[in-house]
Backbone as JSON Lines, residues from 0, in Angstrom:
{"i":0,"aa":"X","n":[186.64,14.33,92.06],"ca":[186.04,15.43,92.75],"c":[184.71,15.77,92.08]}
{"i":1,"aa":"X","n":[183.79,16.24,92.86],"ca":[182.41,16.34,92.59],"c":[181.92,17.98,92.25]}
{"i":2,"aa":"X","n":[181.67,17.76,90.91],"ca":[181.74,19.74,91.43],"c":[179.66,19.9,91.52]}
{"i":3,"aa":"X","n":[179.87,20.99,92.31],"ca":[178.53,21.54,92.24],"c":[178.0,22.56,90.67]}
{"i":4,"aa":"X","n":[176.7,22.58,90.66],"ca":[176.5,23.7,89.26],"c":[174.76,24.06,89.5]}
{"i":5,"aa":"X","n":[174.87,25.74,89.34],"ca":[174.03,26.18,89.67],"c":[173.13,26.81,88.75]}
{"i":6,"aa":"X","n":[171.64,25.78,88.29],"ca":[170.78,26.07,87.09],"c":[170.45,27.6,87.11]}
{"i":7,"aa":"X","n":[170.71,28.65,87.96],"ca":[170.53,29.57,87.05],"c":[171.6,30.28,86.61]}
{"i":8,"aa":"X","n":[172.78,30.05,86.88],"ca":[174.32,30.59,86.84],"c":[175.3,29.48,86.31]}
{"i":9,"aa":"X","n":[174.5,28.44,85.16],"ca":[175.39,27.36,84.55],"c":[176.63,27.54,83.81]}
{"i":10,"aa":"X","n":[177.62,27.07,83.72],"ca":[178.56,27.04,83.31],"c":[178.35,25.63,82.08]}
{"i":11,"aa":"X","n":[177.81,26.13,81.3],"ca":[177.37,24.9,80.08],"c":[178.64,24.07,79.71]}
{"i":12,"aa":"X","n":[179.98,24.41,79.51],"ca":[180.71,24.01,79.22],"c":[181.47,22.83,79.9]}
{"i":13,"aa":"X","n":[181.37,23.39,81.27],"ca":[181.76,22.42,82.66],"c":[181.33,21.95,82.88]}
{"i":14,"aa":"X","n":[179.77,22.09,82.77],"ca":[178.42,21.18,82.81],"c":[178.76,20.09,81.76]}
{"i":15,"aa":"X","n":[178.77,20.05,80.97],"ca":[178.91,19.01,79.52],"c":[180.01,18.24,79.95]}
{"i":16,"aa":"X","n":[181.29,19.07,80.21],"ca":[182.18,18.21,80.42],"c":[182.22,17.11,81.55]}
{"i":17,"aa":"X","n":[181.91,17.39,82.77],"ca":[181.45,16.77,84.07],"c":[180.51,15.91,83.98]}
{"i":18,"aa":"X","n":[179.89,15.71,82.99],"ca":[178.55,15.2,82.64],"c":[177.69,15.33,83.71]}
{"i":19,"aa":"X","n":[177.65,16.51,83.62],"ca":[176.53,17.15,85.19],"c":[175.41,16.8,84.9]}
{"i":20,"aa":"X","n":[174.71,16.31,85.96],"ca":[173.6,16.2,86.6],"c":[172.84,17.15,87.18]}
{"i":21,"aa":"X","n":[171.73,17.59,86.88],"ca":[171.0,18.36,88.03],"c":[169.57,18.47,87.26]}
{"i":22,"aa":"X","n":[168.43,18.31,88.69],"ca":[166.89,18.57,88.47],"c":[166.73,18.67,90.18]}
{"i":23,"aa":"X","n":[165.33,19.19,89.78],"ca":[164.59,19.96,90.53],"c":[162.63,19.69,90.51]}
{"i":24,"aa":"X","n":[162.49,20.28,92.05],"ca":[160.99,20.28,91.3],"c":[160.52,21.54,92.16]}
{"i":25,"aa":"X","n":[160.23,22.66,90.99],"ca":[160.26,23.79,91.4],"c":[158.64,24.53,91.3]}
{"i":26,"aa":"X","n":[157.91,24.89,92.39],"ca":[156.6,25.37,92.37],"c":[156.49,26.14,90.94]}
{"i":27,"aa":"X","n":[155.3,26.06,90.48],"ca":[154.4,26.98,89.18],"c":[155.2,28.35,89.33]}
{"i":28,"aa":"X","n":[155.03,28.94,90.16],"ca":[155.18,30.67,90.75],"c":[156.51,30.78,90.77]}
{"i":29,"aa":"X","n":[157.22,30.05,91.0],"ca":[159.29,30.17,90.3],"c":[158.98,30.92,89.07]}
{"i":30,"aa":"X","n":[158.1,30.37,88.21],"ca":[157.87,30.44,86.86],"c":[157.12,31.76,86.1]}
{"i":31,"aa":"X","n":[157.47,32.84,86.56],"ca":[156.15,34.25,86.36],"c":[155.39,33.82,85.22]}
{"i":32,"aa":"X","n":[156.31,33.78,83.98],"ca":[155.59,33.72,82.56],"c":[154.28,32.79,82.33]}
{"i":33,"aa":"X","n":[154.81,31.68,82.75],"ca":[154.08,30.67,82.98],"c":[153.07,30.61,83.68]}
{"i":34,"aa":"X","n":[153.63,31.53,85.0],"ca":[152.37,31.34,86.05],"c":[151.03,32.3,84.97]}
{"i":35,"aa":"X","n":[151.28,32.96,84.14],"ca":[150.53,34.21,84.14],"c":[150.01,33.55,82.88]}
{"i":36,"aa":"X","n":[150.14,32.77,82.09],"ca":[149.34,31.77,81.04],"c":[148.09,30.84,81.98]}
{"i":37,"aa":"X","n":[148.31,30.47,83.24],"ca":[147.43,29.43,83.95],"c":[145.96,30.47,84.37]}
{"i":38,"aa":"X","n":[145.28,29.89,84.93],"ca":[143.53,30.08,85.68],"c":[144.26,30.22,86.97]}
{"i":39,"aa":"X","n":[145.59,30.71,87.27],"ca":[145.79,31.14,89.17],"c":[144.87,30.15,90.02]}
{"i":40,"aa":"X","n":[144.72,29.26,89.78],"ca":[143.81,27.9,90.96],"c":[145.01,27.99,92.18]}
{"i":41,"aa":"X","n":[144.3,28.04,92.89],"ca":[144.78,27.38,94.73],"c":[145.16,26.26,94.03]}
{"i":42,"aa":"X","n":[146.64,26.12,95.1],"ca":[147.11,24.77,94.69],"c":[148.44,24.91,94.44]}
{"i":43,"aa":"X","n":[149.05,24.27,95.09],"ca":[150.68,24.43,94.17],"c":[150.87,23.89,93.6]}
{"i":44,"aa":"X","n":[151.35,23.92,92.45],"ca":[151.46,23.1,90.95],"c":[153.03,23.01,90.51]}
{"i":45,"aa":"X","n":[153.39,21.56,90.73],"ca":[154.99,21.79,90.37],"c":[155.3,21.21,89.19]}
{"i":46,"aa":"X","n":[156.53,21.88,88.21],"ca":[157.36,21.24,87.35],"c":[158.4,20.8,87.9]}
{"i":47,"aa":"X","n":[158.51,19.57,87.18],"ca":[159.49,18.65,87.32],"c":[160.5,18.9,86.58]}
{"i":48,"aa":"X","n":[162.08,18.79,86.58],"ca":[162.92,18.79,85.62],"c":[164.06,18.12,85.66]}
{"i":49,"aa":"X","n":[164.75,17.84,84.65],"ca":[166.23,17.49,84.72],"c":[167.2,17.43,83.78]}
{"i":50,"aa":"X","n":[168.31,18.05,83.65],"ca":[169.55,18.36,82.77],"c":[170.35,17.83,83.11]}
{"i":51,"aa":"X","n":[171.04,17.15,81.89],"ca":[172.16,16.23,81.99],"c":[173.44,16.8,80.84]}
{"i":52,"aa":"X","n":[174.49,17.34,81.5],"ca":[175.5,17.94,80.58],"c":[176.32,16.29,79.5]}
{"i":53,"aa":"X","n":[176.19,17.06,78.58],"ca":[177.23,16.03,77.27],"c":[177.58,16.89,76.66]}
{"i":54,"aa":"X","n":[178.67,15.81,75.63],"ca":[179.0,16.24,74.6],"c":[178.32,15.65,73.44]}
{"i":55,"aa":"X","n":[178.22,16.68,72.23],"ca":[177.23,15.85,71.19],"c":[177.64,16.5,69.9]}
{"i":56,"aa":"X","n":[177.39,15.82,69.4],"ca":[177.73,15.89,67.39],"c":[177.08,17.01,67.02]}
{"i":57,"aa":"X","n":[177.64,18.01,66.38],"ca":[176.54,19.0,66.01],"c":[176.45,18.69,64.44]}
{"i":58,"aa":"X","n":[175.44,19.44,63.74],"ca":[175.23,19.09,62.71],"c":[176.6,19.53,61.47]}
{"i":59,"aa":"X","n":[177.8,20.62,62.14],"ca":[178.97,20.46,61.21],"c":[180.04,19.49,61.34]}
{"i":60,"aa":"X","n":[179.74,18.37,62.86],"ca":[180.35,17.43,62.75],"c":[181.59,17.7,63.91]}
{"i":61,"aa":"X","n":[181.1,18.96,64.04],"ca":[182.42,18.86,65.44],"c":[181.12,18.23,66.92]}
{"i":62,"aa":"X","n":[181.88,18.42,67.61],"ca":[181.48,17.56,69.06],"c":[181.64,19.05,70.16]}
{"i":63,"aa":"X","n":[180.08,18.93,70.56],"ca":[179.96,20.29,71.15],"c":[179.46,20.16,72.45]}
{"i":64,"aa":"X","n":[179.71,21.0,73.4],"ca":[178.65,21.06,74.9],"c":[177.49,21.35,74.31]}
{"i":65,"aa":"X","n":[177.15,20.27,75.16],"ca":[175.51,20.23,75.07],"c":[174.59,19.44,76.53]}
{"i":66,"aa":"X","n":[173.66,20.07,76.59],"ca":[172.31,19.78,77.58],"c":[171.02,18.85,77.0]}
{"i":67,"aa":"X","n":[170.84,17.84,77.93],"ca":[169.55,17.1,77.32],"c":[168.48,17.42,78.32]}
{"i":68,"aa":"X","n":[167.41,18.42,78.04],"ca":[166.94,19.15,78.9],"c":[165.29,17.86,78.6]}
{"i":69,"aa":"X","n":[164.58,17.36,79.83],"ca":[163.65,16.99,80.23],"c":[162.74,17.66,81.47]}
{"i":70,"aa":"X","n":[161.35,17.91,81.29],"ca":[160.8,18.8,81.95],"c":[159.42,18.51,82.18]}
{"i":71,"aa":"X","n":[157.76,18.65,82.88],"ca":[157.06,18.23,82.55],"c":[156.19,19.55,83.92]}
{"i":72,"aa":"X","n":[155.06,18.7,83.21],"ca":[154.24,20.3,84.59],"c":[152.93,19.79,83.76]}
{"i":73,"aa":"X","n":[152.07,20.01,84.81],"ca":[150.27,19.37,84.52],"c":[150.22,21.1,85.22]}
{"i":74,"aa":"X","n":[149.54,21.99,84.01],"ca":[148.77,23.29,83.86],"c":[147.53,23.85,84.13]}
{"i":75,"aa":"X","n":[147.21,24.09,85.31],"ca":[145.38,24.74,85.25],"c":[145.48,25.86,84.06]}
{"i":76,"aa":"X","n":[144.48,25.18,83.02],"ca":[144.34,26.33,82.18],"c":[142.8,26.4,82.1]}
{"i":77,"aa":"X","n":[142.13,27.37,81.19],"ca":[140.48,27.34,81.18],"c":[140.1,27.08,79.8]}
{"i":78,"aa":"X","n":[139.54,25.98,79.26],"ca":[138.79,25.37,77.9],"c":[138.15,26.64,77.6]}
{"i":79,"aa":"X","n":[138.59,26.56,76.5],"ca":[138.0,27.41,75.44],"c":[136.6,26.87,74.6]}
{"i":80,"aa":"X","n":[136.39,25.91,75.17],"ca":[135.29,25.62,74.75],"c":[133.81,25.47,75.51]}
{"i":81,"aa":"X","n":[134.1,25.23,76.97],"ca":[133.04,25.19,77.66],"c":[133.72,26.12,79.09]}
{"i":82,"aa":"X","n":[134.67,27.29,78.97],"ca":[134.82,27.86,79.57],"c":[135.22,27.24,81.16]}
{"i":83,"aa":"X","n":[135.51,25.97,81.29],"ca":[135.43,25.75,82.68],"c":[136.82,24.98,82.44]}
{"i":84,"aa":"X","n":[137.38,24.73,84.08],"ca":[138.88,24.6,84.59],"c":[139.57,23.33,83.7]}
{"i":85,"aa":"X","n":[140.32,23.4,83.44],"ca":[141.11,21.82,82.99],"c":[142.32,21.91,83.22]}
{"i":86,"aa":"X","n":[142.91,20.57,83.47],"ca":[144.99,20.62,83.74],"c":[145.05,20.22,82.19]}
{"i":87,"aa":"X","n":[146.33,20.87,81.81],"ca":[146.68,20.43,80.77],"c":[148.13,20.0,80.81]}
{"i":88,"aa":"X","n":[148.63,18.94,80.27],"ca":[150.12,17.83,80.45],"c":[150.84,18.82,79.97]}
{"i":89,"aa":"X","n":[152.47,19.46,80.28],"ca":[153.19,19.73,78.86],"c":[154.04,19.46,79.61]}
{"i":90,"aa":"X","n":[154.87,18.24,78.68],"ca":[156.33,17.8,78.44],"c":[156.96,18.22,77.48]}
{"i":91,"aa":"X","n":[158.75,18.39,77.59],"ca":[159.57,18.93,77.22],"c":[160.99,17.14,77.03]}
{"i":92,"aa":"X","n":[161.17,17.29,76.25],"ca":[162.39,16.08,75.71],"c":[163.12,16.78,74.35]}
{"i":93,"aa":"X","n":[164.25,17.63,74.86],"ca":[165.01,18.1,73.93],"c":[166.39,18.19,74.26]}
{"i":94,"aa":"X","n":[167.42,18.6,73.49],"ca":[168.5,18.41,73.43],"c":[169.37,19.71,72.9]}
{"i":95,"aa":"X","n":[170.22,20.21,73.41],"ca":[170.43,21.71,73.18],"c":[171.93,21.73,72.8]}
{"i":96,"aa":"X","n":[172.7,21.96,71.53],"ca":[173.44,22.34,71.4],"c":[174.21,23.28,71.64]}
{"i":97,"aa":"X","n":[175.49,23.88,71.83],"ca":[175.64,25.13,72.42],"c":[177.18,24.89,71.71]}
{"i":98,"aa":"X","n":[177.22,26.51,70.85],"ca":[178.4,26.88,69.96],"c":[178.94,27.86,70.73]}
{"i":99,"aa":"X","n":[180.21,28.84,70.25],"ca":[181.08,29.9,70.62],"c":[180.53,31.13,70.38]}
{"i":100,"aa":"X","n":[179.14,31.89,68.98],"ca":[178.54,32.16,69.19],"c":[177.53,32.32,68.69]}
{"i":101,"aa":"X","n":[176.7,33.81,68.44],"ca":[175.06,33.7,68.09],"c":[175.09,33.16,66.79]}
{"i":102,"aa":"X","n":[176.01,34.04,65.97],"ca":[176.41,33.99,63.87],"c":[176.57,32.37,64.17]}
{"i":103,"aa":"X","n":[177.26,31.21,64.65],"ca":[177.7,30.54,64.76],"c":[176.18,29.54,65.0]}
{"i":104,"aa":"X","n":[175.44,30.03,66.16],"ca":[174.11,29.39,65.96],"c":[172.97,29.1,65.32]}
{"i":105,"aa":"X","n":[173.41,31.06,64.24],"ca":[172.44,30.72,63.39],"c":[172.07,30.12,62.48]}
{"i":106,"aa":"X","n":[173.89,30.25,61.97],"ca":[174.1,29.34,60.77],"c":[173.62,27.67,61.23]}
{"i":107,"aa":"X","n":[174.15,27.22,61.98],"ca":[174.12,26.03,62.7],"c":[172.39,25.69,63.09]}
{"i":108,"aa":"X","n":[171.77,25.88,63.38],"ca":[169.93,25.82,63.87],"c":[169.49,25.3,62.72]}
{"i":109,"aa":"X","n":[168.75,26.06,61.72],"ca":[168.32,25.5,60.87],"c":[168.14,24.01,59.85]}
{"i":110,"aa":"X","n":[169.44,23.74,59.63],"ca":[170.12,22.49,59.83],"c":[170.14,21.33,60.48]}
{"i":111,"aa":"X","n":[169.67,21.75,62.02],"ca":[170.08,20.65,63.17],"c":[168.95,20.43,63.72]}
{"i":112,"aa":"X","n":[168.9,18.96,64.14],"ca":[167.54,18.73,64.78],"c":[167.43,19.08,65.76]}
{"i":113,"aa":"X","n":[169.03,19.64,66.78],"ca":[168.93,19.83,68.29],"c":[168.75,21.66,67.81]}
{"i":114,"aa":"X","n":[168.29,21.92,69.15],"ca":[168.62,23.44,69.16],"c":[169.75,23.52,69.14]}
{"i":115,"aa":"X","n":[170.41,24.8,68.75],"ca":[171.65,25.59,68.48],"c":[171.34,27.03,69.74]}
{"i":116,"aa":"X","n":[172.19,26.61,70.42],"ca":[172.64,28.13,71.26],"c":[173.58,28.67,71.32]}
{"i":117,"aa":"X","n":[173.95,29.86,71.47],"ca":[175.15,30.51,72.23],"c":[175.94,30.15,73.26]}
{"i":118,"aa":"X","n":[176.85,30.06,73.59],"ca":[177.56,29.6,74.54],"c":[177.87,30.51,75.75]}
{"i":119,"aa":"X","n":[177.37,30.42,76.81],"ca":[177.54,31.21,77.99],"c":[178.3,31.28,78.77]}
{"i":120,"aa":"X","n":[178.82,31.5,79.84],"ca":[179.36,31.17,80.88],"c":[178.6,31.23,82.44]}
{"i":121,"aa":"X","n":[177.39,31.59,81.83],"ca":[176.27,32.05,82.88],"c":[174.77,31.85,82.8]}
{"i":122,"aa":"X","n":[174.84,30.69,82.05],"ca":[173.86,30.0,81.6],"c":[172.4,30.16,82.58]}
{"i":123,"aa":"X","n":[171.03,30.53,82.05],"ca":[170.06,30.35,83.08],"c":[169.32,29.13,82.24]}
{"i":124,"aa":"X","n":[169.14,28.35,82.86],"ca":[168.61,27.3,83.08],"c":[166.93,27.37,82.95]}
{"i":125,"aa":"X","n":[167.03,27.67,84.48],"ca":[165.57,27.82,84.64],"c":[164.64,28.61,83.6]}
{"i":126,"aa":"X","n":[165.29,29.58,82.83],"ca":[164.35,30.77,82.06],"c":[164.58,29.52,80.76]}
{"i":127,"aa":"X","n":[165.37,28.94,80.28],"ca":[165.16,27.84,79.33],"c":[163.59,26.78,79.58]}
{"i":128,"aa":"X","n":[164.26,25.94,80.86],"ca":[162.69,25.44,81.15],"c":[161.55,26.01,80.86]}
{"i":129,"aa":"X","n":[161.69,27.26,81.38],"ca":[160.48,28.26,81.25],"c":[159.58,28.58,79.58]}
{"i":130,"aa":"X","n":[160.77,28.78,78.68],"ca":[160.47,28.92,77.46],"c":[160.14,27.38,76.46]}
{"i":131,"aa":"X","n":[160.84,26.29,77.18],"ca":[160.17,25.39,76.37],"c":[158.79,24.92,76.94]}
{"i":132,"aa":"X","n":[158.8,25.22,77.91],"ca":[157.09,24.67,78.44],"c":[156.06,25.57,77.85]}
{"i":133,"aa":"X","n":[156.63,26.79,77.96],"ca":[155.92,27.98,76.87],"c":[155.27,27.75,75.75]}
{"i":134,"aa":"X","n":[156.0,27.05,75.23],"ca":[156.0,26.41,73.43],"c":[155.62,25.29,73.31]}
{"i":135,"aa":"X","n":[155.18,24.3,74.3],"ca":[154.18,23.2,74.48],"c":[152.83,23.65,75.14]}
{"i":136,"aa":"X","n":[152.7,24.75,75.39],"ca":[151.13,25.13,75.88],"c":[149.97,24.98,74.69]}
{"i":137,"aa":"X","n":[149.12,24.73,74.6],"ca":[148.52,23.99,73.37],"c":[147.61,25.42,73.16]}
{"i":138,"aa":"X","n":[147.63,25.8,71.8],"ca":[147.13,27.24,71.03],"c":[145.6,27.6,72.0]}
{"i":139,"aa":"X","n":[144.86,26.38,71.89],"ca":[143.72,26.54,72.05],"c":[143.01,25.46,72.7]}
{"i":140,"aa":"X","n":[143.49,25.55,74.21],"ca":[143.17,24.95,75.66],"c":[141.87,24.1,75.47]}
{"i":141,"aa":"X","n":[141.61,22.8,75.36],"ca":[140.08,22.62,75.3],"c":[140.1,21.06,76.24]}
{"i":142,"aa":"X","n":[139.06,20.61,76.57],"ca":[138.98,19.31,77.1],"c":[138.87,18.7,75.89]}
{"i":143,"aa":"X","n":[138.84,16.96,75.74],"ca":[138.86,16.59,75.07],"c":[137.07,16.06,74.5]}
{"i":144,"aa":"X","n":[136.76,16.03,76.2],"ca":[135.48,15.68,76.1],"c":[134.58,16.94,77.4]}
{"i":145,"aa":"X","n":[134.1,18.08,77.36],"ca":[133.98,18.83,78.39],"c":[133.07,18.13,79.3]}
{"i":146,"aa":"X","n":[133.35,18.17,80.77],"ca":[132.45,17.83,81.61],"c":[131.08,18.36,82.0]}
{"i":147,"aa":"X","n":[131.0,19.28,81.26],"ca":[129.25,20.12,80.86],"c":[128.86,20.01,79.61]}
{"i":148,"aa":"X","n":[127.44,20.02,79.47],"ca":[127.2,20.03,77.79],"c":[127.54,21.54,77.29]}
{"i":149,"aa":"X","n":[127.66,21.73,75.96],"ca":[128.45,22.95,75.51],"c":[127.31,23.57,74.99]}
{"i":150,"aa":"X","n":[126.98,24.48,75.11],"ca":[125.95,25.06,73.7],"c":[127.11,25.75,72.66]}
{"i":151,"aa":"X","n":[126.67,25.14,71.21],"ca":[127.33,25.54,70.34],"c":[126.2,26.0,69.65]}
{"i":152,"aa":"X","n":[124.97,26.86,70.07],"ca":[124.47,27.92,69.43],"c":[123.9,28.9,69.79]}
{"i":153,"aa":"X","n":[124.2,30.06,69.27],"ca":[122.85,31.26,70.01],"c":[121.86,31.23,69.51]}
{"i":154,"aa":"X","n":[120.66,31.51,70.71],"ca":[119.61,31.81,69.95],"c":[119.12,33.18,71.01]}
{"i":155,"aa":"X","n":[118.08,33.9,70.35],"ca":[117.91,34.82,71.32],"c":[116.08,34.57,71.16]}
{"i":156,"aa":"X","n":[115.09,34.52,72.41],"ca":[113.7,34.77,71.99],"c":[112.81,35.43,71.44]}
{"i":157,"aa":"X","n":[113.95,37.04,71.13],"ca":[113.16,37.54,70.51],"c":[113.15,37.44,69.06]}
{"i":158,"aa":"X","n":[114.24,36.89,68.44],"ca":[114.81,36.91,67.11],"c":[113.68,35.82,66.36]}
{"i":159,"aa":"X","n":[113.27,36.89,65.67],"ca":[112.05,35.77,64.2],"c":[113.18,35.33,63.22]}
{"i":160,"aa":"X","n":[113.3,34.15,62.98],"ca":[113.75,33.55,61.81],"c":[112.93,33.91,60.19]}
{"i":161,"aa":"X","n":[111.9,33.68,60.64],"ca":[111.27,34.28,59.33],"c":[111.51,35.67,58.13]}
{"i":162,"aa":"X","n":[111.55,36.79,59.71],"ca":[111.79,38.26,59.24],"c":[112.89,38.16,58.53]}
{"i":163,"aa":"X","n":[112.43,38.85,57.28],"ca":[113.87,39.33,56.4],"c":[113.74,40.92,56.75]}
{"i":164,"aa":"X","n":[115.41,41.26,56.9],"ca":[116.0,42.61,57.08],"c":[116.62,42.69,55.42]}
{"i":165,"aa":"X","n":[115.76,43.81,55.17],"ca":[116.27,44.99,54.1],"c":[117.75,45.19,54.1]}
{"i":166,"aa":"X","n":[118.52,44.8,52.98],"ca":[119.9,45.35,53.04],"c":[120.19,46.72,53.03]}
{"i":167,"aa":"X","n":[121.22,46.99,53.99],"ca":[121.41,48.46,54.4],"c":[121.31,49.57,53.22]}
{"i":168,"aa":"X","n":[121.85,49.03,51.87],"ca":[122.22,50.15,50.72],"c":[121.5,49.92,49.83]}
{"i":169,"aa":"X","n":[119.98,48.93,50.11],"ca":[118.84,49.15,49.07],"c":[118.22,50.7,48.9]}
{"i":170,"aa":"X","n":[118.33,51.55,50.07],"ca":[117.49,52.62,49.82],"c":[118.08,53.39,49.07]}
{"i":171,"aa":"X","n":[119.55,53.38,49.4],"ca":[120.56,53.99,48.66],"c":[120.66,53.78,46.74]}
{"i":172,"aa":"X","n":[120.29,52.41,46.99],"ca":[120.22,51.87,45.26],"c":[119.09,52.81,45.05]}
{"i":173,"aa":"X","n":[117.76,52.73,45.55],"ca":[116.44,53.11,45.0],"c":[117.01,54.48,44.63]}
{"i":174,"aa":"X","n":[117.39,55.81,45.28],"ca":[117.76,56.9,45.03],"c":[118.52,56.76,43.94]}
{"i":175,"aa":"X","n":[119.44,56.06,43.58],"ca":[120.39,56.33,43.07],"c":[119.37,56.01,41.09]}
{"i":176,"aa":"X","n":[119.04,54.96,41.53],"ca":[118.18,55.09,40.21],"c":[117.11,55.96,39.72]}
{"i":177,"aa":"X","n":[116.6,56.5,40.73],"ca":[115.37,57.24,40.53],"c":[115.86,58.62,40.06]}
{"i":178,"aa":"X","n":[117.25,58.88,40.21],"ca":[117.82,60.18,40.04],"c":[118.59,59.91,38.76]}
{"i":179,"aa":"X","n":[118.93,60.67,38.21],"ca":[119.41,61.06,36.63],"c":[120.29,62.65,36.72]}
{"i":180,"aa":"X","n":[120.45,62.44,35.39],"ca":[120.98,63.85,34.86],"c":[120.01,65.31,34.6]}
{"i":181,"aa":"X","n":[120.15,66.39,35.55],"ca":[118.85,67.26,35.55],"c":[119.07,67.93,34.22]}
């Protein structure tokens, strides 16, 4: 018998055991968080995904439900360097452990190369996707090569290079010496 399972109401456990299957390819705008990191470009922009329930070794050696979560999405974001549009790739290839509970994860995470979660019965899925694509968005958006030349300097016409400016607390020094004990 074939059971159905629903990524935002997962049953991780049944999932693992069934060795469930399920992906999707769900528009940008499913995604609020996400959507609200992008340049909003016209266009529908989809992530791709797919979860596959197992069982897997955790790092104390018992054999736990677990998700091998794969995901991917090309991002309108805006270069920080020449200010103009770019897609940026972010893929997701991880593997999610899931214990009885949080104390149980925490201890357990640190340790383990897979993530460590809590164990649900109501698993959301989708807000997972959501947070690992989150955490592949790259700090500081840039092309690799920008399709405009960049100016990487100011100059302004009126500014003399020559002129030296008086430091602010010379006048302050001058007083301060010129004055004594009356």
């Amino acid at each position: 018998m074939s059971r159905s399972f629903s990524p935002a109401h997962l049953d991780v456990a049944a999932f693992a055991e069934a060795k469930g299957h399920l992906e999707g390819r769900d528009s940008l705008s499913k995604f609020k968080r996400l959507t609200e990191e992008t340049r909003r470009q016209e266009g529908d922009f989809i992530v791709h995904w797919q979860a596959d329930g197992e069982r897997r070794r955790a790092v104390d050696g018992s054999q736990r439900p677990a998700v091998h979560l794969r995901a991917e999405a090309e991002l309108p974001l805006t270069c920080q360097r020449c200010m103009g549009p770019m897609t940026a790739p972010l893929r997701v290839d991880r593997h999610f452990v899931f214990v009885p509970d949080e104390d149980t994860a925490a201890a357990l995470d640190d340790e383990s190369e897979d993530d460590v979660l809590a164990l649900t019965p109501d698993f959301d899925l989708p807000a997972l996707i959501e947070d690992e694509l989150l955490m592949t968005l790259p700090l500081v958006p840039r092309h690799e090569d920008c399709p405009v030349p960049v100016r990487l300097s100011a100059e302004d016409a009126d500014f003399d290079a020559g002129e030296v400016q008086e430091h602010p607390f010379a006048a302050l020094a001058a007083l301060k010496k010129g004055s004594g004990p009356h």
